[in-house]
C-alpha positions in Angstrom: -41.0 41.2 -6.9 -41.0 37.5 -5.3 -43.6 35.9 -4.1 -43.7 33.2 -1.0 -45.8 30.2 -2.6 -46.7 26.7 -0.9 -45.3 23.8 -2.6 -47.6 20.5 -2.5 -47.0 17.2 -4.1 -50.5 16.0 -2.7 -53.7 17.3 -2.3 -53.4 16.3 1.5 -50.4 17.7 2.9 -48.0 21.4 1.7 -44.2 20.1 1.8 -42.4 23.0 1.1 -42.1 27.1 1.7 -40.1 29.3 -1.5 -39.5 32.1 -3.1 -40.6 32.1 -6.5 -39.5 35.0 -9.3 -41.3 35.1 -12.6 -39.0 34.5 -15.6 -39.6 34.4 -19.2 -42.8 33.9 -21.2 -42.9 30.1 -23.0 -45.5 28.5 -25.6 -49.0 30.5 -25.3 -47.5 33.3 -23.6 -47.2 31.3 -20.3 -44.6 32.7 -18.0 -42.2 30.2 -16.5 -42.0 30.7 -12.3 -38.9 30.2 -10.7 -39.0 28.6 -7.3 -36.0 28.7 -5.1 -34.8 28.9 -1.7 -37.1 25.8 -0.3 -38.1 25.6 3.1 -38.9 21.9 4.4 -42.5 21.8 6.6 -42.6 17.9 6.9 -45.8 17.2 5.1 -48.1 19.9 7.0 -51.8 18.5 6.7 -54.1 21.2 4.9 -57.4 20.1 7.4 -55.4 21.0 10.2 -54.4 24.1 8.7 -58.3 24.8 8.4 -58.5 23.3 11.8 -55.9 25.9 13.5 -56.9 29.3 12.0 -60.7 28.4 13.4 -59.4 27.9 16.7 -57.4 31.2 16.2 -60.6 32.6 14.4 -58.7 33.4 11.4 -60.5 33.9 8.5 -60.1 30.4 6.6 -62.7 30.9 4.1 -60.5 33.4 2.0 -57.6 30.2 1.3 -58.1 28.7 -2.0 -59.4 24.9 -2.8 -56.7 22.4 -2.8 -55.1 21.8 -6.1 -56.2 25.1 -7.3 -53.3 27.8 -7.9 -54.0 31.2 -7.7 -53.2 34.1 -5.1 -54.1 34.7 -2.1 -55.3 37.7 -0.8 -52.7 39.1 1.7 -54.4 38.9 4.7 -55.3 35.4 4.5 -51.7 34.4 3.4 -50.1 36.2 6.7 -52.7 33.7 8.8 -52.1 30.8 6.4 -48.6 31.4 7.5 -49.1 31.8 11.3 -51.0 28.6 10.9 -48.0 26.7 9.2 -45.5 27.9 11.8 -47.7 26.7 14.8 -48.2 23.3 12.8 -44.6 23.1 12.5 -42.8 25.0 14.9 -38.9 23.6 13.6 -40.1 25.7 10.1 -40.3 29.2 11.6 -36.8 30.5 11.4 -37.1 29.4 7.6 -40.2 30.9 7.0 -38.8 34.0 8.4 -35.4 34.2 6.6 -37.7 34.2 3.5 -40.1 37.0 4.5 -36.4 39.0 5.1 -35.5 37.8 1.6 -38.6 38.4 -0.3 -38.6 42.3 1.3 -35.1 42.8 0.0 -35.5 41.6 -2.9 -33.6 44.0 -4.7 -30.6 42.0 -6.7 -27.4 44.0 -5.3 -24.7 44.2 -8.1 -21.0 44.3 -8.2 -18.7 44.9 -10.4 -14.9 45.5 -10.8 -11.9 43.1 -11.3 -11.9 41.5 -7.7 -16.2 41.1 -8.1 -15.6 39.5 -11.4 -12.9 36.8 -9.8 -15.6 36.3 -7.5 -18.5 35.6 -9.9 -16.7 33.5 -11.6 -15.4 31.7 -8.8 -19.3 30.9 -8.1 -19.8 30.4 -11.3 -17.1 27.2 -10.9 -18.7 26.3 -7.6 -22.1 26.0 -9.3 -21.0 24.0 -11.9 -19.3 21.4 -9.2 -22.3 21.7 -7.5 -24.4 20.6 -10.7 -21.9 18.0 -11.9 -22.8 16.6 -8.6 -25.9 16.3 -9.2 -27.4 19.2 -7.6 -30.5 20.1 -9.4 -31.4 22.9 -6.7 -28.8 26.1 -6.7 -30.6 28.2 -4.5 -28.0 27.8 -1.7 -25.7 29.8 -4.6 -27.3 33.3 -3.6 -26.1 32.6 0.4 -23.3 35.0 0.2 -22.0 37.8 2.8 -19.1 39.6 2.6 -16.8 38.9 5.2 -16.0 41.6 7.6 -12.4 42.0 7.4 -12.0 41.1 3.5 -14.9 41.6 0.9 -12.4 39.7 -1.5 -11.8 36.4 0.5 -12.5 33.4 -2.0 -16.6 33.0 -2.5 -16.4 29.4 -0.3 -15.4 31.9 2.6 -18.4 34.3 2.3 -20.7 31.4 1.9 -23.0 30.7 4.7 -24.0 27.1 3.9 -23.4 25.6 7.8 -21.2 25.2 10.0 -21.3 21.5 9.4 -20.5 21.5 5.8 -17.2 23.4 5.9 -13.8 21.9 6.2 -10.8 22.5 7.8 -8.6 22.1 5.5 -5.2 20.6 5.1 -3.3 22.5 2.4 -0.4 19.9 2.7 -2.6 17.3 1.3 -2.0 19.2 -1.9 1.6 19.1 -3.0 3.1 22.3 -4.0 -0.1 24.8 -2.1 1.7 25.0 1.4 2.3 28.8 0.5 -1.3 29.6 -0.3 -2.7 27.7 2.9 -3.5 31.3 4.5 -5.9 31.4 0.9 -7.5 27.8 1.3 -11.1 27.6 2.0 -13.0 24.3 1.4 -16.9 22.9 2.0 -17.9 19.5 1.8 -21.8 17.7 1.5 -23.2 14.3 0.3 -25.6 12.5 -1.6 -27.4 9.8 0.5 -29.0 8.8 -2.7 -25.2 8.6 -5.1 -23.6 7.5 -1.7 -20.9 10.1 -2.6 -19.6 12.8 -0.8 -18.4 16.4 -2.3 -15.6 18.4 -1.3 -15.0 21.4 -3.0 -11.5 23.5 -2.3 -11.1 27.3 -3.4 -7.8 28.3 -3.2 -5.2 31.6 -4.4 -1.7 32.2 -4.3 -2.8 35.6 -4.7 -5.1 38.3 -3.5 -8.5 38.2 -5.7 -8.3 41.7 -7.0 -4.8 41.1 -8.6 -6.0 37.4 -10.1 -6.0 36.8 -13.3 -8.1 33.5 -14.3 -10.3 31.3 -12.5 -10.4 27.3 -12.8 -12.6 24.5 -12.5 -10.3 21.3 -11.3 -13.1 18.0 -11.0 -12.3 14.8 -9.6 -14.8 11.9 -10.7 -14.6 9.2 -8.2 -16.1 6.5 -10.2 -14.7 7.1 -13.4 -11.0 8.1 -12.2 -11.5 11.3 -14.1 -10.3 15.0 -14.4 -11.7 17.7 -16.3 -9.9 21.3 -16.1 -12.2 23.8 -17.2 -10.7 27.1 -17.8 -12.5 30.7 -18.0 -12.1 33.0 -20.5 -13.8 36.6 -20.5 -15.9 38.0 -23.1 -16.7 41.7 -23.9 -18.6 43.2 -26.4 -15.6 46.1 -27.4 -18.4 47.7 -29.3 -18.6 45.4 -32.3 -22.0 44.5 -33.5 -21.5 41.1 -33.9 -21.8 41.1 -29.9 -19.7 39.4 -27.0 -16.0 38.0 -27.9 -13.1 36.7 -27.1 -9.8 37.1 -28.8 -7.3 33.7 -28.8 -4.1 35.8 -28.9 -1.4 36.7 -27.2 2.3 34.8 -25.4 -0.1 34.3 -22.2 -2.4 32.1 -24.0 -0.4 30.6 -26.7 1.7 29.3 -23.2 -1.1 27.9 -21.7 -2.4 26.4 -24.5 1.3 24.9 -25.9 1.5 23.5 -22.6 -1.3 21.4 -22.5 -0.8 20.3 -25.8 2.7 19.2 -24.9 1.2 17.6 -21.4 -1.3 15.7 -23.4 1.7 14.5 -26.3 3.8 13.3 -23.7 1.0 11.2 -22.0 -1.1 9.9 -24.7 -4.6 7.9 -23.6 -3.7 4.7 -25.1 -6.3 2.9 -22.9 -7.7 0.1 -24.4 -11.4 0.2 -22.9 -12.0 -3.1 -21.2 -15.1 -2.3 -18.3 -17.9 0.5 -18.9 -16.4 2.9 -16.7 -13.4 3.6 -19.0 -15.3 4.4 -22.2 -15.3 7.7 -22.7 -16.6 10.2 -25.8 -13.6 12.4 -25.1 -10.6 11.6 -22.8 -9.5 14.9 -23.0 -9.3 16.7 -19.6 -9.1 19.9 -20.9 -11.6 22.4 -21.6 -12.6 26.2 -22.0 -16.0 28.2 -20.7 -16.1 31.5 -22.6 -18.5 33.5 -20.4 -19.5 37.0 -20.4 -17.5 39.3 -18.3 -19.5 38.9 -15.0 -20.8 41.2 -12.2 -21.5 39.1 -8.6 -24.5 38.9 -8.0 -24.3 37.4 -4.7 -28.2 36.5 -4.1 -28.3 34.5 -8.0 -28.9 31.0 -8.5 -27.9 30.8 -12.1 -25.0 29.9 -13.6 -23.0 32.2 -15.7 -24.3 31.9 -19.5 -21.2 30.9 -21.6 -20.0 28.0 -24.0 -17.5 25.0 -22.7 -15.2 24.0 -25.7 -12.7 20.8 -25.4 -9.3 21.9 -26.2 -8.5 19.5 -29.1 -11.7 21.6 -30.9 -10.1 24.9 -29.4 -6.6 24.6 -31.3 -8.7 23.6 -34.5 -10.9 27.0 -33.8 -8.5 28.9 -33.4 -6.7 28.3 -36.9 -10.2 28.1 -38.4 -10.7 31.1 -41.0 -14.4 31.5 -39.4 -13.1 33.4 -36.5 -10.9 36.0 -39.2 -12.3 39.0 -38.8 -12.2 41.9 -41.8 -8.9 43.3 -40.3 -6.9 39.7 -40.3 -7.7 39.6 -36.4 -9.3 36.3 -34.4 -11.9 36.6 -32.2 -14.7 33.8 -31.3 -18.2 34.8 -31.2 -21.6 32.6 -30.5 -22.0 33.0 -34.2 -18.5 31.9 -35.3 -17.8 28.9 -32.6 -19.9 26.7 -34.7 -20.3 24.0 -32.0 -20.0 24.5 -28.0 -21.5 22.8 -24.7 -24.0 24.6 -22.9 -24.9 24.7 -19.3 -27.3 22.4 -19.6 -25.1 19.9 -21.6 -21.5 20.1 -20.3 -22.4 19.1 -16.5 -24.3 16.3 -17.2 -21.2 14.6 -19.7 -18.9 15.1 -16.9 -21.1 13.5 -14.2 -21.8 10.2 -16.1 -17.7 10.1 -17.0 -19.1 10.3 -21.0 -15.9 13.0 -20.9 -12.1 13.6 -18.7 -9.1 11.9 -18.3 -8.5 7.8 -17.5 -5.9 5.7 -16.9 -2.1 7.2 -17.2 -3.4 10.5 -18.1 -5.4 10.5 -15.1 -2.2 9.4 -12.4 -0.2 11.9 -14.8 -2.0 15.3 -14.1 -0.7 16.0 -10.3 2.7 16.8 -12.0 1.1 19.2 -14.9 -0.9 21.6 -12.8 1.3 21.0 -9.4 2.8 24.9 -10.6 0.2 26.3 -12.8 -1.5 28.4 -10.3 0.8 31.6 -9.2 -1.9 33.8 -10.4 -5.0 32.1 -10.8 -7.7 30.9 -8.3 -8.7 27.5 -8.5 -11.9 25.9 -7.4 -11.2 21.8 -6.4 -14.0 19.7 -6.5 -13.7 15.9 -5.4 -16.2 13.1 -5.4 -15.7 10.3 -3.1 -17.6 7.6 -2.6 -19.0 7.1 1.0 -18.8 3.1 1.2 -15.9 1.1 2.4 -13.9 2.0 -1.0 -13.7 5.8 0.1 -10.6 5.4 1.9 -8.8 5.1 -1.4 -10.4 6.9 -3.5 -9.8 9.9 -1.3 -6.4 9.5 -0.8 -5.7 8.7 -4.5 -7.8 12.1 -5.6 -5.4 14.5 -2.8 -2.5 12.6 -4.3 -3.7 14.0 -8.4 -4.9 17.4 -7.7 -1.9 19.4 -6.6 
């Protein structure tokens, strides 16, 4: 069940409206509270609170002391509420949506190939969305189905405002004319970075029948790519939990391809500014993730491990991931090392890992015809100052 708390950073004023779910139990049995779907009331003063449910002769005796935090009994929250929306009139409609939200709280769940594309697919918008810098997800679980297609790309079923989605140009991506009925982008900034985001989701083909799901990430500031590829993982009864086997021509293609790309266009940057140093210039990498039902209300992202490629061929061959019967699979107890969630966005965000340089101007011709059967999730940083004109056109130019 959620709860609608008050969030206040002073012991004057409440500054914010959310939803808040419990989650798990921490140190000393305290359980951690998960606050999401924030509601801006501009700094309402508690006095006048006080002040307006006596002129309303509400009951104001039942709220709790400032800087105490405890519930409310639920007659004295509804007035509390009443209060807030007369103190701040532009809040209402937010206040409402999360009454709506909080009574249908039930998590709906789907499942099924074309549901797993599109979990995943929100999976690689979160991410974009946290490389960013996006500490707050909650705008994640804003999803409806669209009326005449349920499996239109997740941007499309996204209801994040008119004002952040894009019209967008498939021609500014070489080789994605064909897929331009498939295109569907969204765009936001960071006053505080002075960057702007544009993320692209786009399909040659019709979710149900897609096969993968990619991540492609544009740096601005560091002139850097990082590809991250998702791989399924299932349980197939073993004991030893969720897996996923590195075998087959489909993934011994993929993989000899980017090993070729990456032979033919070695780094060979010799670092001479900060920007270029990097801990791996690989652009390359893997999330092995559960296989995923949508849940299109959750803020999380999808549990799973990111592995770089040049650690991925050594896996692989290693003789950890041999199982009794001679076959491979790669388990959380196997994989020996892997970036987590928390880890992996915050490397790619402060350029500590992608591609520079050559490798960088290169990758436009490498992934130009990768994507007959996969969806792919484009996700662009651009500064907003007078340097933006470039950098944009230079980051259409490498993401074909």
């Amino acid at each position: 069940m959620l709860d609608r708390p008050l969030v206040s950073f002073s012991p004057a004023t409440v500054h914010y409206a959310a939803l808040a779910e419990p989650g798990r139990f921490e140190l000393y049995r305290k359980r951690e509270i998960r606050l999401s779907h924030f509601v801006k009331l501009n700094g309402v003063d508690f006095h006048r609170i006080d002040l307006d449910l006596r002129e309303h002769d509400e009951r104001s005796d039942l709220l709790p002391a400032v800087g105490v935090t405890c519930r409310v009994a639920s007659d004295a929250w509804d007035a509390m509420i009443r209060a807030v929306k007369r103190l701040s009139p532009a809040s209402a409609r937010g206040l409402d949506a999360l009454e709506l939200l909080r009574i249908h709280a039930v998590q709906p769940v789907f499942n099924g190939p074309g549901f797993e594309t599109l979990a995943l697919e929100k999976d690689a918008f979160g991410l974009a969305m946290r490389i960013f810098g996006y500490r707050d997800l909650s705008r994640l679980g804003r999803w409806e189905a669209a009326q005449t297609d349920q499996f239109a790309p997740f941007l499309r079923g996204l209801r994040w405002g008119e004002d952040h989605m894009v019209s967008f140009d498939a021609r500014r991506f070489p080789g994605w004319e064909p897929i331009r009925d498939y295109v569907v982008g969204i765009e936001f900034s960071s006053t505080k970075r002075n960057e702007k985001l544009t993320v692209v989701n786009a399909n040659r083909t019709s979710i149900e029948r897609t096969l993968g799901v990619d991540l492609l990430y544009y740096h601005h500031r560091y002139g850097s790519y990082v590809l991250v590829q998702y791989k399924r993982m299932t349980s197939e009864g073993h004991t030893d939990g969720l897996g996923y086997r590195p075998v087959g021509r489909a993934h011994e293609e993929e993989v000899r391809r980017m090993m070729t790309f990456l032979a033919n266009h070695p780094d060979g940057v010799t670092v001479s500014h900060l920007d270029a140093y990097r801990l791996n210039s690989g652009p390359f990498y893997f999330k092995l993730c559960p296989s995923a039902d949508f849940r299109p209300r959750s803020t999380d992202l999808l549990e799973g491990m990111y592995i770089p490629l040049d650690y991925w061929t050594i896996l692989c061959a290693s003789p950890n991931v041999v199982g009794p019967r001679g076959g491979r699979r790669i388990t959380y107890d196997n994989v020996g090392r892997f970036m987590s969630n928390r880890l992996f966005p915050g490397l790619v965000s402060r350029g500590w890992i992608g591609s520079r340089g050559p490798l960088t101007n290169a990758l436009a011709l490498a992934l130009s015809g990768v994507y007959a059967d996969r969806s792919v999730t484009v996700a662009l940083s651009q500064r907003l100052d007078s340097q933006a004109g470039a950098g944009r056109t230079r980051a259409h130019r490498h993401a074909g």
